[in-house]
LOZA-788916 format. One record per residue: residue number from 1; residue in one letter; y negated, z, x negated of N, C-alpha, C, O in turn. Coordinates in steps of 0.02 Angstrom, whole numbers, always signed. Atoms other than C-alpha are relative to their C-alpha. Example, Ala and Ser with C-alpha at 12.3 -4.5 7.8 and 13.67 -1.06 7.14 Angstrom:
residues 2
SITE  seq  type     n_Y     n_Z     n_X    ca_Y    ca_Z    ca_X     c_Y     c_Z     c_X     o_Y     o_Z     o_X
SITE    1     A     +59      +0     -45    +225    +390    -615     -60      +0     -45     -59     +33     -97
SITE    2     S     +59      -3     +42     +53    +357    -684     -55     +37     +39    -110     +45     +14
end
This chain:
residues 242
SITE  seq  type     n_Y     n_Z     n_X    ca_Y    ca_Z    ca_X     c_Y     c_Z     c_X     o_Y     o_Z     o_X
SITE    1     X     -19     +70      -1  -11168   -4239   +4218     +42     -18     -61     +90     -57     -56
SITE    2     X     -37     +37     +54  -11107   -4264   +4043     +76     +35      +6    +127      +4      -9
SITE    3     X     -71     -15      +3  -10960   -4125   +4079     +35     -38     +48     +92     -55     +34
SITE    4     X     -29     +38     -79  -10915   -4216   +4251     +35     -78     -42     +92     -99     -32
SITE    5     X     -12     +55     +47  -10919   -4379   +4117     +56      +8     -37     +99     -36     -36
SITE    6     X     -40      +3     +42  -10816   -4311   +3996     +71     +30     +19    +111     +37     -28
SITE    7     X     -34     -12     -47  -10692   -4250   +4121     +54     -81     +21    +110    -105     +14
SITE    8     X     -16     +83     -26  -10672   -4425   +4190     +43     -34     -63    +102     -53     -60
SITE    9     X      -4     +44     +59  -10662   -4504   +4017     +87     +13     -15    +132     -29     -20
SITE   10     X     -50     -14     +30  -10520   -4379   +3966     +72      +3     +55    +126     +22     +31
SITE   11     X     -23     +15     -57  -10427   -4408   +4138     +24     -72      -7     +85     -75     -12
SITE   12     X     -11     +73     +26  -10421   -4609   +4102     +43      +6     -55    +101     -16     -54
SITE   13     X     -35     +33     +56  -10368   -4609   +3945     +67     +25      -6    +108      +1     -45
SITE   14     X     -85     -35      +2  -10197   -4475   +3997     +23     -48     +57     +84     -56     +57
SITE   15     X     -24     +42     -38  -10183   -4599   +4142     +23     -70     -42     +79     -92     -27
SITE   16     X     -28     +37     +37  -10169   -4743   +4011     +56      -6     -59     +87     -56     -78
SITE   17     X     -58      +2     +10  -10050   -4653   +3912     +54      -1     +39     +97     -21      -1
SITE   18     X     -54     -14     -45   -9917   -4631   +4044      -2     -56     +11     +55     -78      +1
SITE   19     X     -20     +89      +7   -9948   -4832   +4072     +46     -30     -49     +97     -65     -47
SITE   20     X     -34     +16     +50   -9906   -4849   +3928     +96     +10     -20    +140     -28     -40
SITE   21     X     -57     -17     +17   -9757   -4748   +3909     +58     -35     +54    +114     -59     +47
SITE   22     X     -61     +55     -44   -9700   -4822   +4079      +7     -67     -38     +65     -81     -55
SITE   23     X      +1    +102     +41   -9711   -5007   +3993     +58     +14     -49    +104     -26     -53
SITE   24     X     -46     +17     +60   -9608   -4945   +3842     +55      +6     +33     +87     -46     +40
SITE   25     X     -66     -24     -58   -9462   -4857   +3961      +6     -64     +40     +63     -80     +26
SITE   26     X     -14     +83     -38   -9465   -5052   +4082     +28     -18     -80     +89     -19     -89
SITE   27     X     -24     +45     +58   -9456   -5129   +3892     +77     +37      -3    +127     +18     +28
SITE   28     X     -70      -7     +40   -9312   -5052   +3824     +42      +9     +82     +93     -26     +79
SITE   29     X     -59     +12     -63   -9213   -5034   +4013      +9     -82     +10     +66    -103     +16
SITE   30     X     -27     +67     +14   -9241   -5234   +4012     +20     -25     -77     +22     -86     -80
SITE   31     X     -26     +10     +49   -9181   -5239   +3832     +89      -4     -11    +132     -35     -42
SITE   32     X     -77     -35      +9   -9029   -5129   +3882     +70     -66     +63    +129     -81     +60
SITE   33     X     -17     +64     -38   -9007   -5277   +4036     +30     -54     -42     +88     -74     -47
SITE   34     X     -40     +69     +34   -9004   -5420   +3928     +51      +6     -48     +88     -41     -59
SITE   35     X     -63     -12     +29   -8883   -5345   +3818     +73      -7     +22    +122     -33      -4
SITE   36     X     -75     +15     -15   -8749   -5327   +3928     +21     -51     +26     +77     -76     +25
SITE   37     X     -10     +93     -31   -8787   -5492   +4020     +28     -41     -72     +67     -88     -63
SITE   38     X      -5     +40     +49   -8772   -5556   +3838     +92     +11      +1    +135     -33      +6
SITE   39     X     -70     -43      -1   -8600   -5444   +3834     +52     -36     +40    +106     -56     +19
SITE   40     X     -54     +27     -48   -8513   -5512   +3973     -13     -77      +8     +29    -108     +39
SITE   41     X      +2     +70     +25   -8591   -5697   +3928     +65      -2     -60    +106     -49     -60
SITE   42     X     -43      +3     +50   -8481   -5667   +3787     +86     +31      +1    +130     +36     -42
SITE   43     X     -68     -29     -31   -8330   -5593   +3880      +8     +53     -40     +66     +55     -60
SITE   44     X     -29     -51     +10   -8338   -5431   +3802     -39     +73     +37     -88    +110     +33
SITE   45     X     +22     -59     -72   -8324   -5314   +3955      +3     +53     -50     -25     +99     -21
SITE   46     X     -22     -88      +8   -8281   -5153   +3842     -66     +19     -23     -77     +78     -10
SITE   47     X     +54     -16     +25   -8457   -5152   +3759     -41     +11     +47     -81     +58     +45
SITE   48     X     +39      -7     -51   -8531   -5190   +3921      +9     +74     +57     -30    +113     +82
SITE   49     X     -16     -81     -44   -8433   -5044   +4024     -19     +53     -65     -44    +107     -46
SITE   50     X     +27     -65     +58   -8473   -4932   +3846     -87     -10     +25    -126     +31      +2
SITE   51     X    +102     +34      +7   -8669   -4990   +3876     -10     +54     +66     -40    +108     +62
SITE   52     X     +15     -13     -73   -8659   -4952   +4081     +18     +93     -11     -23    +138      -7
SITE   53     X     +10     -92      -2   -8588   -4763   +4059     -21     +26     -38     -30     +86     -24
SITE   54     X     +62     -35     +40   -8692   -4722   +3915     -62     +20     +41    -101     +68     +38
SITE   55     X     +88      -6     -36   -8837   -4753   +4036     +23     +33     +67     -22     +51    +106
SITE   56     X      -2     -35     -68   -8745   -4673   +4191     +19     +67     -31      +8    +112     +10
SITE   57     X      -6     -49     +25   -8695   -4533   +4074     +71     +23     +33     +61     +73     +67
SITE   58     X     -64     +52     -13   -8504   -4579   +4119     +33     +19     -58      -5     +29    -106
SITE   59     X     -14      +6     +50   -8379   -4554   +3997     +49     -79      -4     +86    -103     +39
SITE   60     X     -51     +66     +24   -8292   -4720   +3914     +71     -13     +34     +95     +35     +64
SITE   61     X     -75     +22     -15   -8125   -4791   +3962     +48     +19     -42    +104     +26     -17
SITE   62     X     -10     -15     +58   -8073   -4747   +3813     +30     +68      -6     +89     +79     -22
SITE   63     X      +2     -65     +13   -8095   -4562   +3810     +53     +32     +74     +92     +79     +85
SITE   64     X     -26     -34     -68   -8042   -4551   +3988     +90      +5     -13    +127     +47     +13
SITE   65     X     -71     +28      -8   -7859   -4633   +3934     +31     +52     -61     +92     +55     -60
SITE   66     X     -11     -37     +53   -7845   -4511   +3776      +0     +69     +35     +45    +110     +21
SITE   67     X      -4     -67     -40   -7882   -4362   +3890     +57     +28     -15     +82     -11     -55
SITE   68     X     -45     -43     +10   -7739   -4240   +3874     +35     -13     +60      +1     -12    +111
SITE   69     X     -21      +0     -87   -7623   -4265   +4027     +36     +60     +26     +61     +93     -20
SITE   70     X     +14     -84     -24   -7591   -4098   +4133    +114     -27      -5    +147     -77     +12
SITE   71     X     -82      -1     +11   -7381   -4072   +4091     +38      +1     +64     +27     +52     +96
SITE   72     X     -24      +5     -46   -7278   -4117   +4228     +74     +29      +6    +121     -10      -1
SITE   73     X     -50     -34      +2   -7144   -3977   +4245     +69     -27     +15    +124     -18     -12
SITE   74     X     -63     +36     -28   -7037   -4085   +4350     +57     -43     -31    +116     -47     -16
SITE   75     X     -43     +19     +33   -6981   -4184   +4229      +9     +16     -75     +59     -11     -99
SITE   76     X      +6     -68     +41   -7003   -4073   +4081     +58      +0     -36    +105     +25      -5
SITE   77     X     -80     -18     +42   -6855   -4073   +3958     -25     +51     -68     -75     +39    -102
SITE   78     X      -7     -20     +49   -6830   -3948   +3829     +14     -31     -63     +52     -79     -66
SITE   79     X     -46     +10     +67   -6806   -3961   +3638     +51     +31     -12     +54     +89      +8
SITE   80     X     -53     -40     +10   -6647   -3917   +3580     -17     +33     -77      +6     +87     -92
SITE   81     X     +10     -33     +76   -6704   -3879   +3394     -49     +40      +9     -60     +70     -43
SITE   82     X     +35     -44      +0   -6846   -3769   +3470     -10     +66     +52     -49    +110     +70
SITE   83     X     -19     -57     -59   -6765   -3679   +3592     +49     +60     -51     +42    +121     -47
SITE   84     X     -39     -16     +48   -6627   -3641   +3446     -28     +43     -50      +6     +88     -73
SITE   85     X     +29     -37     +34   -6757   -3575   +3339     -42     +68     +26     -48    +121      -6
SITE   86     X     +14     -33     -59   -6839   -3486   +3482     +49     +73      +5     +31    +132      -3
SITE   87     X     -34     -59      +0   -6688   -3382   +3504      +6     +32     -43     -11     +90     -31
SITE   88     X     -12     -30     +75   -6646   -3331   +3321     -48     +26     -27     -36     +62     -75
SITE   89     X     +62     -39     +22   -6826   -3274   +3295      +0     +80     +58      +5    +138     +39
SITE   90     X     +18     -41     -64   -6852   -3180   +3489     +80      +7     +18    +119     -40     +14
SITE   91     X     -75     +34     -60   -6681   -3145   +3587     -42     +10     +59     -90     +46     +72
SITE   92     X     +23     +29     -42   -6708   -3215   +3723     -61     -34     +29     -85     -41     +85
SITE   93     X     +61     +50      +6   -6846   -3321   +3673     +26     -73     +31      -4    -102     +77
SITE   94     X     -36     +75     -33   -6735   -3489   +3711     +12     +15     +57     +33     -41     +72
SITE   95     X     -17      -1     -78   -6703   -3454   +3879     -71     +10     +41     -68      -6    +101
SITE   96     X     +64      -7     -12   -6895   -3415   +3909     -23     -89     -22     -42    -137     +12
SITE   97     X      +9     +79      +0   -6919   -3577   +3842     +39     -48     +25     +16    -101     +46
SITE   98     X     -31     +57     -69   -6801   -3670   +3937     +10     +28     +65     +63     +36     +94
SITE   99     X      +9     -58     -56   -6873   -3566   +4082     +73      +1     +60     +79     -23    +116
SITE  100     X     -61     -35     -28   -6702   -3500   +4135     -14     +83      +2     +20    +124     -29
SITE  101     X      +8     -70     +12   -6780   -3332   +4169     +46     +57     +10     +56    +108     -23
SITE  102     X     -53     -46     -20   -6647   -3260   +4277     +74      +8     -52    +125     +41     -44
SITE  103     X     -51     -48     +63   -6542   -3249   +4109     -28     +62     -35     +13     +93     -69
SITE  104     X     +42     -49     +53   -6652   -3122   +4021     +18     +65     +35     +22    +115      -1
SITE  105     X     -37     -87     -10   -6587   -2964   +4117     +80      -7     -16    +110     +45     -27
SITE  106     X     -83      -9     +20   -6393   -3019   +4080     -26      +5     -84      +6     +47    -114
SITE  107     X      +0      -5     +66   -6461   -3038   +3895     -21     +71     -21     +11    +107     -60
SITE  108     X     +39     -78     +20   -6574   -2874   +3882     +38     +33     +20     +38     +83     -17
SITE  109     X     -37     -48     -38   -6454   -2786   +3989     +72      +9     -59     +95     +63     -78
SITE  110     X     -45      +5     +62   -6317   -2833   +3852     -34     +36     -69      +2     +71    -105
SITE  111     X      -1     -40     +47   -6413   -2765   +3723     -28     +56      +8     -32     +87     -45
SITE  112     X     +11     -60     -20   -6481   -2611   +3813     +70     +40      -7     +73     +96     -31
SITE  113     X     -65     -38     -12   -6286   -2571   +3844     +34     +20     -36     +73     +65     -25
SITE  114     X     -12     +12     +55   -6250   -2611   +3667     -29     +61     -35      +8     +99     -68
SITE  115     X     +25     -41     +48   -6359   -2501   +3590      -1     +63     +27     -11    +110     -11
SITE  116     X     -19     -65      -8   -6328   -2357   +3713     +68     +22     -29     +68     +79     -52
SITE  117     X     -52     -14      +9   -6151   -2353   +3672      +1     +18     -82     +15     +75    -102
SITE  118     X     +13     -18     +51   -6175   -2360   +3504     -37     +75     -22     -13    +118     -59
SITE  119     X     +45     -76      +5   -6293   -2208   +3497     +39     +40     +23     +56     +88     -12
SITE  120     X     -42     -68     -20   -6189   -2110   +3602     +75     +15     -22    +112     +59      +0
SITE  121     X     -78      +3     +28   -6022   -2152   +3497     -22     +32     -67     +19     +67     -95
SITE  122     X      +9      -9     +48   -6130   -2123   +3346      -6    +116     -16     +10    +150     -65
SITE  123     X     +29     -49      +4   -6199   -1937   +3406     +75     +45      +7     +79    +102     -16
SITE  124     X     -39     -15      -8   -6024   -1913   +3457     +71     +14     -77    +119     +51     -82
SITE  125     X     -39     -15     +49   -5939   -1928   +3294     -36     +49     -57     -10     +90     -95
SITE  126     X     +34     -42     +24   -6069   -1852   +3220     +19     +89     +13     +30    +128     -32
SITE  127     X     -15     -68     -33   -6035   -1685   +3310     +89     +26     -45    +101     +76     -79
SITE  128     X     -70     -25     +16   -5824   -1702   +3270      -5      +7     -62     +31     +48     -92
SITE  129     X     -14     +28     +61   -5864   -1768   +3110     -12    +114     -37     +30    +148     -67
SITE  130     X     +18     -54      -4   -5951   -1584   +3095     +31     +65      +2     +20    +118     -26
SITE  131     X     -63     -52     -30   -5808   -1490   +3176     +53      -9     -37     +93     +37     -49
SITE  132     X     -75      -5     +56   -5673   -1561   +3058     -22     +31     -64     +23     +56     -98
SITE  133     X      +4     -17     +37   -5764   -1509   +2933      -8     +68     +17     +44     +98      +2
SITE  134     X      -9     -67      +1   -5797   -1345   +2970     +79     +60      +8     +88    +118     -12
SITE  135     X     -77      -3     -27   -5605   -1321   +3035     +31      -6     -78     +77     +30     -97
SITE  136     X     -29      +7     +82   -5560   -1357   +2855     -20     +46     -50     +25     +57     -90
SITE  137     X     +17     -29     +29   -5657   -1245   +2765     +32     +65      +8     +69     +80     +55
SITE  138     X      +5     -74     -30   -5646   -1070   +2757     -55     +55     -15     -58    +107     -49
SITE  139     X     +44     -60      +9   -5802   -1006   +2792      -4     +32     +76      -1     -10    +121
SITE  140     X     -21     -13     -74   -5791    -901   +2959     -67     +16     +32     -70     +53     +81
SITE  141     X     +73      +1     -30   -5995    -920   +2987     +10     -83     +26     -41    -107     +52
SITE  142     X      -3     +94     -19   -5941   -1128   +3029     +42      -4     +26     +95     -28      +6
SITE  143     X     -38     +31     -70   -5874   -1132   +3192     -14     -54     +56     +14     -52    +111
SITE  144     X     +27     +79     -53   -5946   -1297   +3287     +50     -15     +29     +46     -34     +87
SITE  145     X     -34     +21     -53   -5793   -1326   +3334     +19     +37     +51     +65      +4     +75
SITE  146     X      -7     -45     -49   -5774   -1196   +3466     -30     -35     +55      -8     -31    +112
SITE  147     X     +26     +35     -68   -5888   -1308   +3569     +34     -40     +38     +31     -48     +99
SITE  148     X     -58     +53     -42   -5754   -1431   +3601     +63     +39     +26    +112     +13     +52
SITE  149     X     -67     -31     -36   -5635   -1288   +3649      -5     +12     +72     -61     +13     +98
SITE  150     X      -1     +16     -81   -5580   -1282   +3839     -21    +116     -10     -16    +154     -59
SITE  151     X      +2     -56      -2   -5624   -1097   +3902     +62     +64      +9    +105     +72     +53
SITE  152     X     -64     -43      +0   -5513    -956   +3856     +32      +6     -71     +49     +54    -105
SITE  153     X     -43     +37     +76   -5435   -1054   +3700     -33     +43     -75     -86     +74     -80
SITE  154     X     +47     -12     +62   -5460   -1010   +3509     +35     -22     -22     +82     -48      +8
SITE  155     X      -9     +38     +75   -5424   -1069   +3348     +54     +57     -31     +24    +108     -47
SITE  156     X     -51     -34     +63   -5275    -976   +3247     +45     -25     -35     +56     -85     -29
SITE  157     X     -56     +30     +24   -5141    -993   +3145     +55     -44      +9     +92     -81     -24
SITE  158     X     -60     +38     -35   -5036   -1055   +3245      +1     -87     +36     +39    -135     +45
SITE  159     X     +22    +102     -21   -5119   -1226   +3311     -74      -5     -33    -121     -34      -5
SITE  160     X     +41     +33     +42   -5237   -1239   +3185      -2     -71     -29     -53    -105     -33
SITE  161     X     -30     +59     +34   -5150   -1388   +3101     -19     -57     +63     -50    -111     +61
SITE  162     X      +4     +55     -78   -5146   -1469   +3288     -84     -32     -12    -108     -88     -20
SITE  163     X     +82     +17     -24   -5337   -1457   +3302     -21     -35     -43     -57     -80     -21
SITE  164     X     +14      -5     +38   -5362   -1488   +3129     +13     -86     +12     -38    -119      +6
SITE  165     X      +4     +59     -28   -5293   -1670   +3184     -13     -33     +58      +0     -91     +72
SITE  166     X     +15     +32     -59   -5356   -1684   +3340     -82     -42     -19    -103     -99      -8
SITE  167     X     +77     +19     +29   -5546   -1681   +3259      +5     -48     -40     -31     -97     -29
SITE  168     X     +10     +65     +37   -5500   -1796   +3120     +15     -74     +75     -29    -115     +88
SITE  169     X     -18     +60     -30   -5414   -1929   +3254     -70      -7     +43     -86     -66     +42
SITE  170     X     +45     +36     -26   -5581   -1927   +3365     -56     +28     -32    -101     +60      -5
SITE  171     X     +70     +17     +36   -5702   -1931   +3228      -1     -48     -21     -52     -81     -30
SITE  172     X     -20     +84     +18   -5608   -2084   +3171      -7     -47     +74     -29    -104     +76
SITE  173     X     +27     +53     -47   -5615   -2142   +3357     -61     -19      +3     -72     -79      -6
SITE  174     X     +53      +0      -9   -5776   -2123   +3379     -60     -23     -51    -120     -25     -40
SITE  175     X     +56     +41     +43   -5849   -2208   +3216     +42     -70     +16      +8    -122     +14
SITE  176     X      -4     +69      -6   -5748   -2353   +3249     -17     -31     +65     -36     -89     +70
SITE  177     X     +56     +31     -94   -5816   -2381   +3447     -69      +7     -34    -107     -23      +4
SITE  178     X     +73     +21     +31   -5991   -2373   +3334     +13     -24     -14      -6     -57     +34
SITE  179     X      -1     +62     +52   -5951   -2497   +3236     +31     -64     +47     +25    -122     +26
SITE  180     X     -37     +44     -45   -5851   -2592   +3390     -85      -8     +35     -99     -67     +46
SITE  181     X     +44     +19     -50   -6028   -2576   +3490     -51     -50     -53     -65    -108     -37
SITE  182     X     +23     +31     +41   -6122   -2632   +3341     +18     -81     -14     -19    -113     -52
SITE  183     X     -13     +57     +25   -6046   -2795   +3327     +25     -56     +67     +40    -116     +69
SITE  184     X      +5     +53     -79   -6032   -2843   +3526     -77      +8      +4     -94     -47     +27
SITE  185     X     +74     +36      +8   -6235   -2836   +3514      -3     -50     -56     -49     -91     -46
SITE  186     X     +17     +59     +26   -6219   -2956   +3371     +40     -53     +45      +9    -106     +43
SITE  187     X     -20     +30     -49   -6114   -3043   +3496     -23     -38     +60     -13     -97     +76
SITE  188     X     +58     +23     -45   -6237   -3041   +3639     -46     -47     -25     -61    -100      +3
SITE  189     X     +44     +43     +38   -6357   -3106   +3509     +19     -67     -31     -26    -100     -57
SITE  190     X     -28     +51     +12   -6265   -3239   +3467     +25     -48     +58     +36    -108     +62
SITE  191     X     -17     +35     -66   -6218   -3277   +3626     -61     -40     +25     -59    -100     +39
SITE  192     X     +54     +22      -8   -6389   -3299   +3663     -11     -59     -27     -13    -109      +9
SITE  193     X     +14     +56     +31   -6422   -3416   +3545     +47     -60     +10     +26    -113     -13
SITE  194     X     -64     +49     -30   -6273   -3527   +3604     -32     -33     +52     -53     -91     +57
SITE  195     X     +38     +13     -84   -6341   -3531   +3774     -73     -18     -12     -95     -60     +26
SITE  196     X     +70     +44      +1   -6516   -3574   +3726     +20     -62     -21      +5    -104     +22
SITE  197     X      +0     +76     +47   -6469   -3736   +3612     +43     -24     +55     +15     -69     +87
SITE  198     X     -25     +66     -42   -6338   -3809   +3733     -15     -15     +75      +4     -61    +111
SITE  199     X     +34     +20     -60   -6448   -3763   +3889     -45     -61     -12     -52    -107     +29
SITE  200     X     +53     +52     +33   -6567   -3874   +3799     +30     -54     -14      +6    -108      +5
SITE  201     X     -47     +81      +6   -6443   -4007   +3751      +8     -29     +69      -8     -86     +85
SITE  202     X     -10     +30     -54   -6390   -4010   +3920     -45      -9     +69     -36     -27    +127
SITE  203     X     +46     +32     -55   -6539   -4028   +3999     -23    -101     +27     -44    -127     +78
SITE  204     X     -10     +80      +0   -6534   -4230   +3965     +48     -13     +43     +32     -60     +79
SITE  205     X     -67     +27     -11   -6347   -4237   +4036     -11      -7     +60     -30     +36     +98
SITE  206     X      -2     +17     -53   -6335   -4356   +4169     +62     -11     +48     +95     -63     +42
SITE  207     X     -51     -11     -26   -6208   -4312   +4286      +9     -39     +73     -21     -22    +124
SITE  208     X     +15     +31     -72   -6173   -4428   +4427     +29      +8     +71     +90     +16     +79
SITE  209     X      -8      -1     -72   -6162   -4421   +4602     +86      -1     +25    +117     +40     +58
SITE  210     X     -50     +16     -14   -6001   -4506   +4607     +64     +12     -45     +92     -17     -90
SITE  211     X     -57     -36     +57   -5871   -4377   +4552     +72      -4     +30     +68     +22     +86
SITE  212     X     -23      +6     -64   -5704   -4411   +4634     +61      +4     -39     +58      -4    -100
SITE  213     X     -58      +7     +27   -5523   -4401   +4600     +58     -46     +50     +69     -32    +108
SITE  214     X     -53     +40     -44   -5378   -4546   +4653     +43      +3     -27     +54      +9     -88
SITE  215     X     -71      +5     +42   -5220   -4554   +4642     +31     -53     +63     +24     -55    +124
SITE  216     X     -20     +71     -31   -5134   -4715   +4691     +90     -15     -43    +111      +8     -96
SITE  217     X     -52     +18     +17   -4968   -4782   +4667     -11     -56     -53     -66     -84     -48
SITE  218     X     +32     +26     +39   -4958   -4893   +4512     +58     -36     -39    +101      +5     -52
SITE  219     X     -46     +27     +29   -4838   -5023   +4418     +11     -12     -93     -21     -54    -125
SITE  220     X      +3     -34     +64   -4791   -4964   +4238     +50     -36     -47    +110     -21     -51
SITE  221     X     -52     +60     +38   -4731   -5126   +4109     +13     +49     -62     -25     +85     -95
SITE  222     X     -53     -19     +84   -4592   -5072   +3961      -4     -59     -22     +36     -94      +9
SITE  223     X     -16     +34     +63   -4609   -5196   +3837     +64     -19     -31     +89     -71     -53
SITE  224     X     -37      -9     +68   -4486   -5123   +3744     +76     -19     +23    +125     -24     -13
SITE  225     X     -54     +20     -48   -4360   -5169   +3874     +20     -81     +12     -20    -116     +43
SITE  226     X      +5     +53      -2   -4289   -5330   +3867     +51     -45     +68     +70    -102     +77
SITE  227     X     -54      +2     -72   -4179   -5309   +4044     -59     -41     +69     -51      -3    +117
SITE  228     X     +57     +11     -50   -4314   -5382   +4172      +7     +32     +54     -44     +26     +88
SITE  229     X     +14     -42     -20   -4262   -5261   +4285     -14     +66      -2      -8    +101     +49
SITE  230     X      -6     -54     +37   -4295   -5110   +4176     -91     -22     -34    -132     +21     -48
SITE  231     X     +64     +32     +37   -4459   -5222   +4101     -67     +38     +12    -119     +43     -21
SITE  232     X     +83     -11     -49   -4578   -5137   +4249     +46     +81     +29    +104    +101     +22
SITE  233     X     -26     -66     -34   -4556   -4967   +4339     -75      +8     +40    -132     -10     +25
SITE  234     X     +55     -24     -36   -4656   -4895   +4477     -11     +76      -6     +41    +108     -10
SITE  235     X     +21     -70      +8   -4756   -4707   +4462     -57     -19     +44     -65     -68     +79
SITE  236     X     +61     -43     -41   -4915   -4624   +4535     -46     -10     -82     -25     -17    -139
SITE  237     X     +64     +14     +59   -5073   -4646   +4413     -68     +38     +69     -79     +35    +130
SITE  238     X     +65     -48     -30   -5237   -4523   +4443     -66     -24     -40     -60     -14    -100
SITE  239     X     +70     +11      -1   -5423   -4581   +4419     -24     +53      +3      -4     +92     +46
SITE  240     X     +57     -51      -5   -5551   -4459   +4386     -70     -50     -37     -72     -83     -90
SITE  241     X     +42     +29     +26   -5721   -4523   +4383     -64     +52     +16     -82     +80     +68
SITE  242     X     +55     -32      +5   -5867   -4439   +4324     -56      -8     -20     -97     +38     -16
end
């Protein structure tokens, strides 16, 4: 009997806390009521909508309008000062950024072509450069140039002198087409950078609809003429409007 009692007892009194706690939770939800009734007594809706999604767990008006907004490609304009810098760091970074992709194989392809030529003008003078020298000497273990002879041919006395300028003239060709390829890739690269900044400039340029050319007959006053039939003359006059 007394456990059955003290069972009971301790049963009541967890039923009177939870009364309780309901009572405080009613208090403060009619606290959170008359607040905003007070709020919008006082015409200030923003405290009252801050009040209402606090308690719906809601974010503010506020936060919603600060949000980040998702970039709308469509109308999307480039910088021109960071397309410009773009290129001069990356080639063909500005054209990635003013997503013009289908330039990036005429650009890479320019300096792929660039720098083969170069290499193969360089390996090429390299070789003559090799052969004139040995052709000059006289040591008869330094013959390289034999490789550039046609089959059959040799080297003697007799057109030595010939050969002897044939090797200098294309060892001199052949460092100056290096030095010619060398400076159409700074070319390309520069080009690049041209074409990024005024793709970017001219992404603003509004070009209108109504492009047209007239040409009309047209009555053309001399001033300087003091005959009044000499005063005026008639010509043709052309309009271009763009």
């Amino acid at each position: 009997m007394a456990k059955a009692r003290g069972a009971t007892d301790s049963v009541a009194v967890y039923s009177d806390s939870i009364s309780i706690r309901i009572s405080q939770a009613k208090a403060t939800t009619d606290s959170i009521a008359q607040s905003i009734e007070k709020a919008l007594a006082a015409g200030d809706t923003t405290l009252a909508n801050d009040t209402r999604m606090a308690i719906g767990g809601e974010l503010p008006a506020e936060a919603l309008v600060n949000a980040p907004a998702k970039r709308d490609w469509a109308t999307w304009r480039p910088n021109p000062q960071r397309a410009l810098w773009l290129a001069l760091v990356i080639p063909g970074g500005g054209q990635i950024y003013n997503r013009k992709y289908w330039k990036l194989p005429i650009i890479y392809g320019g300096f792929m072509g660039c720098l083969y030529a170069m290499n193969w003008n360089n390996m090429m003078y390299k070789d003559y450069s090799q052969a004139y020298l040995d052709i000059m000497d006289s040591d008869p273990t330094t013959q390289s140039y034999n490789q550039f002879l046609h089959l059959g041919q040799h080297i003697d006395s007799s057109n030595e002198e010939r050969y002897k300028q044939i090797f200098k003239n294309r060892k001199d060709k052949y460092r100056r087409w290096r030095d010619l390829s060398f400076f159409c890739m700074l070319g390309v690269y520069a080009l690049s950078v041209i074409d990024a900044y005024v793709d970017a400039e001219l992404s603003e340029f509004d070009i209108s609809k109504d492009l047209s050319l007239k040409v009309e007959p047209a009555v053309i006053n001399n001033s300087a003429s003091n005959k009044v039939l000499e005063a005026s003359s008639f010509g043709v006059q052309c309009k271009l409007r763009f």
